[in-house]
SENU-468073 format. One record per residue (C-alpha): residue in one letter; chain; x negated, y, z negated. Coordinates in Angstrom, 3 decimals. Last residue first. Example, Ala and Ser with C-alpha at 12.3 -4.5 7.8 and 13.67 -1.06 7.14 Angstrom:
% SENU-468073
<rec "S","A",<-13.670,-1.060,-7.140>>
<rec "A","A",<-12.300,-4.500,-7.800>>
//
This chain:
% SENU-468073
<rec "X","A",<-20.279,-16.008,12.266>>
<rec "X","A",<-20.287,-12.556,10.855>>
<rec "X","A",<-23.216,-12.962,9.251>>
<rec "X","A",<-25.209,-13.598,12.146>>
<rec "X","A",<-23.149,-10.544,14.063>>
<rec "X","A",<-24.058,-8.102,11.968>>
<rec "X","A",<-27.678,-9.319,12.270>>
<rec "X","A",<-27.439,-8.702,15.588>>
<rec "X","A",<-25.351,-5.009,15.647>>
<rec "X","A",<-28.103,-4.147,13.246>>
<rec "X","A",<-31.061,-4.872,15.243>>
<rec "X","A",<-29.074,-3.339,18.668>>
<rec "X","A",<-31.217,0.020,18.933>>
<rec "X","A",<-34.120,-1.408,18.355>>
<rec "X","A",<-35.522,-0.140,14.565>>
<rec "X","A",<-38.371,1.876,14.230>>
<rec "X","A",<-41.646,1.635,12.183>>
<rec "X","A",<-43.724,4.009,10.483>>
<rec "X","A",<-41.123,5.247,7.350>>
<rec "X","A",<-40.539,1.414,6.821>>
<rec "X","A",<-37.113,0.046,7.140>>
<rec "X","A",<-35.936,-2.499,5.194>>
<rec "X","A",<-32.379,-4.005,5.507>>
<rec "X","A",<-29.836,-5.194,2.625>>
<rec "X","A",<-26.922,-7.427,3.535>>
<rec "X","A",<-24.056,-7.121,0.907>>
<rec "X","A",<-24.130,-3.275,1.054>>
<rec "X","A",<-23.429,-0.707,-1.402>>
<rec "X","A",<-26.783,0.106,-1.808>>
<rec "X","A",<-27.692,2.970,-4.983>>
<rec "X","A",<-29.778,0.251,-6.889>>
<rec "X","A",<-31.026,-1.201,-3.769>>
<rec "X","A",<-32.534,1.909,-2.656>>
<rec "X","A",<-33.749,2.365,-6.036>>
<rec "X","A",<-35.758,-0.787,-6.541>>
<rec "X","A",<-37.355,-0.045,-2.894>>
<rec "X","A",<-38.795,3.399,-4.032>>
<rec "X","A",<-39.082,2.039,-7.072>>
<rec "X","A",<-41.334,-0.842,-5.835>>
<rec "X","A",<-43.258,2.065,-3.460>>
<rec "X","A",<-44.372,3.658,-6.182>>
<rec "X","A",<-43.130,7.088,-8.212>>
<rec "X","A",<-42.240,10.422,-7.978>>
<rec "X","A",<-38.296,10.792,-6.896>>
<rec "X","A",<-36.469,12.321,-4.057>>
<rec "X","A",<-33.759,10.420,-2.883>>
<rec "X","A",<-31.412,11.260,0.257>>
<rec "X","A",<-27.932,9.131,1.096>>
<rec "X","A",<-27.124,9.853,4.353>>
<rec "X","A",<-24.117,11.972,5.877>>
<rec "X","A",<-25.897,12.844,9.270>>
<rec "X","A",<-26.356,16.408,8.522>>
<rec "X","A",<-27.955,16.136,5.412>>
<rec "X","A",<-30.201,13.967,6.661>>
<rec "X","A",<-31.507,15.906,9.681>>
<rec "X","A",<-31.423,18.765,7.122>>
<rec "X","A",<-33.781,16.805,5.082>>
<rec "X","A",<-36.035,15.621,7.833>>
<rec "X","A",<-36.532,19.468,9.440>>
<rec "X","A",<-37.197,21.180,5.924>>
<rec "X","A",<-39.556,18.728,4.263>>
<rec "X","A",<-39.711,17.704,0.852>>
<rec "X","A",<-41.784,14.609,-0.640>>
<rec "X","A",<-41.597,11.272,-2.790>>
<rec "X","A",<-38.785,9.658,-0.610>>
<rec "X","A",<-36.340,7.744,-0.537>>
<rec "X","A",<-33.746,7.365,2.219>>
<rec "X","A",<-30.803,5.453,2.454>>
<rec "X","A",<-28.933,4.864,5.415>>
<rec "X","A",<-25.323,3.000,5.047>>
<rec "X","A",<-23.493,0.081,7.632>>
<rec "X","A",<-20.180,-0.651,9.193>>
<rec "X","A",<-18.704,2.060,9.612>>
<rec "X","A",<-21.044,3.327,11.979>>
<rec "X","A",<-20.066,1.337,14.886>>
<rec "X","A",<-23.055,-0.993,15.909>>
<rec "X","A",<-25.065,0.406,18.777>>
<rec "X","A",<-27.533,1.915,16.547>>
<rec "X","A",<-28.827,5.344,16.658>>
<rec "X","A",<-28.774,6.219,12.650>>
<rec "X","A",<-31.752,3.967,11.623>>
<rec "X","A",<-33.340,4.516,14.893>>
<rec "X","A",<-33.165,7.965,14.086>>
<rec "X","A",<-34.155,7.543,10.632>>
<rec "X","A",<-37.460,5.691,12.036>>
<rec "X","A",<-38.118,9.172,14.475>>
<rec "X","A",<-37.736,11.269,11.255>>
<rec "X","A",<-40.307,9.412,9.140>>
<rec "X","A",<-43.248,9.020,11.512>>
<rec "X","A",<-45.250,12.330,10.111>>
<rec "X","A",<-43.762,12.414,6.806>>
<rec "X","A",<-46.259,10.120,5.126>>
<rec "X","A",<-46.784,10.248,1.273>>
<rec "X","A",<-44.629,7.685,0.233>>
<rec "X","A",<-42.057,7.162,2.825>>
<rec "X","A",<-39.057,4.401,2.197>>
<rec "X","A",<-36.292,3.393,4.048>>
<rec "X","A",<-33.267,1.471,3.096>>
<rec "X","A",<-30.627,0.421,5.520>>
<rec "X","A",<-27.409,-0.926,3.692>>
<rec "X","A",<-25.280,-3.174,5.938>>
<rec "X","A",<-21.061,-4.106,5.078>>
<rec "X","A",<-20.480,-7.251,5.994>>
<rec "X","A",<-17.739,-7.009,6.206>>
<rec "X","A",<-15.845,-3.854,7.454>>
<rec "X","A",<-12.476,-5.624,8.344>>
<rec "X","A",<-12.224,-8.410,5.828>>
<rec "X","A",<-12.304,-5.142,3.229>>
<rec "X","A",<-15.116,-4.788,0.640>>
//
């Protein structure tokens, strides 16, 4: 990884079962204040739906669909990472718009 894009951040989120909250934490995933380049989504998921997968199609993340549990959920997120800082984000919860720009900036320093 080039000086200039590290650390590199890989977001993983997982939804088992729940698609109800899942766009609106991709969102936050992809609405951070921190320039793109510098950090990955990946989504897995055990479940189809029309309006989340083109939302992640169109934003250039990584999208897994696999049967499972949760631990290979996360197991594969981390398999397919490319980041050296990994962060969890839970198909009900939402990130604030800055979280990755902070921890960015921790490791960074």
């Amino acid at each position: 990884m080039s000086d200039e894009k590290w650390p590199y951040i890989s977001v993983i989120i997982t939804a088992y079962n729940r698609e109800s909250f899942l766009l609106n934490a991709i969102k936050s995933a992809v609405n951070q204040t921190i320039n793109k380049r510098h950090y990955e989504v990946i989504v897995i998921k055990n479940f189809k739906e029309h309006t989340v997968d083109e939302f992640i199609d169109n934003h250039n993340i990584k999208n897994i669909f696999m049967d499972g549990s949760v631990g290979k959920f996360l197991y594969s997120g981390v398999s397919v990472s490319t980041g050296e800082i990994i962060s969890f984000l839970d198909d009900d919860d939402l990130f604030s718009k800055d979280k990755l720009q902070v921890v960015y900036n921790k490791f960074k320093s």
